[in-house]
C-alpha positions as CSV (number, residue, x, y, z in Angstrom):
1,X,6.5,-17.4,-6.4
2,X,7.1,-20.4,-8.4
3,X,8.4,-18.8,-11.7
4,X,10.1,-16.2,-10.5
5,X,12.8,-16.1,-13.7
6,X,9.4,-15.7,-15.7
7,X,8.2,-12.9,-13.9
8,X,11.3,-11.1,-14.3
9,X,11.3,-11.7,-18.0
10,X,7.8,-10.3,-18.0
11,X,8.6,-6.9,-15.5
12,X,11.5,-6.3,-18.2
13,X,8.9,-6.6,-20.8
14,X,6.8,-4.1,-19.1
15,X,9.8,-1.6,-18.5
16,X,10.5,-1.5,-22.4
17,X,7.2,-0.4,-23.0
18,X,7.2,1.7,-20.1
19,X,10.6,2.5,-18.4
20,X,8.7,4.0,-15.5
21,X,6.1,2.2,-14.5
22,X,6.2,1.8,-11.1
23,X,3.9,-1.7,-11.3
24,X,6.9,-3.3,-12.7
25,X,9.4,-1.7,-11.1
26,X,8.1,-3.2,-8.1
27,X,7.6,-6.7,-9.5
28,X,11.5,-6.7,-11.2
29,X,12.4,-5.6,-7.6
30,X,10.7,-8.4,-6.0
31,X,11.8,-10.9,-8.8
32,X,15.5,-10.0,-8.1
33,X,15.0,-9.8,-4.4
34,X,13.7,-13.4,-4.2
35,X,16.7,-14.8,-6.9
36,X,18.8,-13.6,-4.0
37,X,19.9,-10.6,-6.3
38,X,19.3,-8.6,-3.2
39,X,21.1,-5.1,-4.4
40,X,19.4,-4.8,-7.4
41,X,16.1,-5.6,-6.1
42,X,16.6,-2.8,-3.3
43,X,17.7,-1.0,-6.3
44,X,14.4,-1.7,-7.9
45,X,12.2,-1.3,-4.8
46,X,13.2,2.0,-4.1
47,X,12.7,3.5,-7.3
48,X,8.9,2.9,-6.7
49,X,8.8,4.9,-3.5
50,X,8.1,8.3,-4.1
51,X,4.8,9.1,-5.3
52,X,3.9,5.6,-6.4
53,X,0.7,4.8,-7.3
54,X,1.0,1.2,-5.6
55,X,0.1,2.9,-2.4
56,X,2.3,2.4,0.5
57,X,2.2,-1.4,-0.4
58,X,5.6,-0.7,-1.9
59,X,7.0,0.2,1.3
60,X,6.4,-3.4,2.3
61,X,8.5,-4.9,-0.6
62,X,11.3,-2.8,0.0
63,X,11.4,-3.7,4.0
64,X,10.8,-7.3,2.5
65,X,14.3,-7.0,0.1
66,X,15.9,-5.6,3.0
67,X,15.2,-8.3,5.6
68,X,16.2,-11.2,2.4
69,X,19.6,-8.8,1.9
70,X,20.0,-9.1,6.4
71,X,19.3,-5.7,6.4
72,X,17.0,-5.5,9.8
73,X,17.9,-1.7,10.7
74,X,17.5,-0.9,6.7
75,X,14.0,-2.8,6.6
76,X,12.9,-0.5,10.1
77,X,13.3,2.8,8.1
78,X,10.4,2.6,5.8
79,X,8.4,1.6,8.7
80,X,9.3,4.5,10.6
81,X,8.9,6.6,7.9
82,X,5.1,5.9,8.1
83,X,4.3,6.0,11.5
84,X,5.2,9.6,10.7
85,X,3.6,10.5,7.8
86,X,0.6,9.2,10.0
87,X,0.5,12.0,12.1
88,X,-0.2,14.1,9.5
89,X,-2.1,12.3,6.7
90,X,-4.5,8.6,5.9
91,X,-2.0,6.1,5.7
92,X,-3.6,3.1,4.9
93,X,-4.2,0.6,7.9
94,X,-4.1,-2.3,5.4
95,X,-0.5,-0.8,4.4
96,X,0.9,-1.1,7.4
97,X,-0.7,-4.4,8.3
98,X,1.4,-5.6,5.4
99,X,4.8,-3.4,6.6
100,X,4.1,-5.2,10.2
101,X,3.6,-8.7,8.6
102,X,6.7,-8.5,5.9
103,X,8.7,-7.1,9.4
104,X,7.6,-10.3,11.3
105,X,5.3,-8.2,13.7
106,X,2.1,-9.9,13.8
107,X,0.9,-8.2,17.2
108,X,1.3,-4.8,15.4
109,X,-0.6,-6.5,11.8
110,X,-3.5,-7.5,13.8
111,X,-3.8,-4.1,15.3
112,X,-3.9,-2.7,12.3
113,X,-6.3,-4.5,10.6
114,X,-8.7,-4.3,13.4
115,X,-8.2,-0.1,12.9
116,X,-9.3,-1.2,9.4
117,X,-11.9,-2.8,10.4
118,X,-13.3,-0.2,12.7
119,X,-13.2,2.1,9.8
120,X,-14.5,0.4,7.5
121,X,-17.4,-0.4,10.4
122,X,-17.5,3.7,11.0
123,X,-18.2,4.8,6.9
124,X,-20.3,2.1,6.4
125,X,-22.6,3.8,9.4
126,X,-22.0,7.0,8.4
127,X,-23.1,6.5,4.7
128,X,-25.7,4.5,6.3
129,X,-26.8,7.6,8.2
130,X,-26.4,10.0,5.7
131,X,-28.4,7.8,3.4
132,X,-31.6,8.0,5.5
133,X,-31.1,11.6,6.3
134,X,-31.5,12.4,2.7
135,X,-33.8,10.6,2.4
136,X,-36.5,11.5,5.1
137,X,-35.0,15.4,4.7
138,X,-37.8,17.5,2.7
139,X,-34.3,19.8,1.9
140,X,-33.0,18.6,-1.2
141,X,-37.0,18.1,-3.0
142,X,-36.9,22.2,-1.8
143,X,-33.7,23.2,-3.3
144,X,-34.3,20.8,-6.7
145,X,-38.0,22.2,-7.0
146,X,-36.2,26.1,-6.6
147,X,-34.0,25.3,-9.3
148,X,-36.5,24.0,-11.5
């Protein structure tokens, strides 16, 4: 946050090497977003969107360039856009904690991380579960001991 000129220096570095790595993509796109260069760090920002391997954390960025450029109704979009690819496949609750805080929505952030939480709660009992079946289950010594 401090050295922001740095960090750009650094993300162009990393785009020589690697003109498409999305990792600094997103960093050069928050650099320029925070220097007030708020087109090119949209710009930036929304070349890491499709299919990046940040997660949907890059979602949040490019709300957060929108909002520094005044761009509310730009910055709902992305939002939007995963409410409805939640319907249909695991978006990460931590994700859209982080869309709801860089939107100023901490109501819908704290809901999200409890969601988190309760899934988090839910696998760890499960595995839990599955753990002691396997392990008091005479099933898998029968099928190693067929195989054998």
């Amino acid at each position: 946050m401090g050295q922001t000129g740095r960090a750009l220096e650094h993300a162009l570095q990393a785009l020589d090497v690697n003109p498409n790595y999305p990792i600094a993509q997103l960093a050069l796109g928050e650099a320029y977003s925070l220097l007030g260069r708020h087109q090119e760090g949209i710009d930036w920002n929304e070349k890491t969107q499709p299919g990046a391997p940040a997660g949907y954390f890059c979602v949040g960025f490019l709300a957060l360039a929108y909002l520094r450029a005044g761009r509310r109704d730009d910055a709902e979009r992305p939002r939007a856009g995963l409410e409805e690819k939640r319907s249909c496949q695991y978006i990460s609750p931590a994700a859209l904690a982080f869309m709801a805080v860089s939107l100023g929505d901490v109501e819908s952030a704290f809901q999200s991380a409890a969601r988190r939480l309760a899934s988090a709660s839910l696998t760890s009992r499960f595995q839990s579960a599955a753990r002691t079946s396997i392990r008091s289950s005479p099933t898998p010594a029968i099928r190693i001991s067929s195989v054998a």
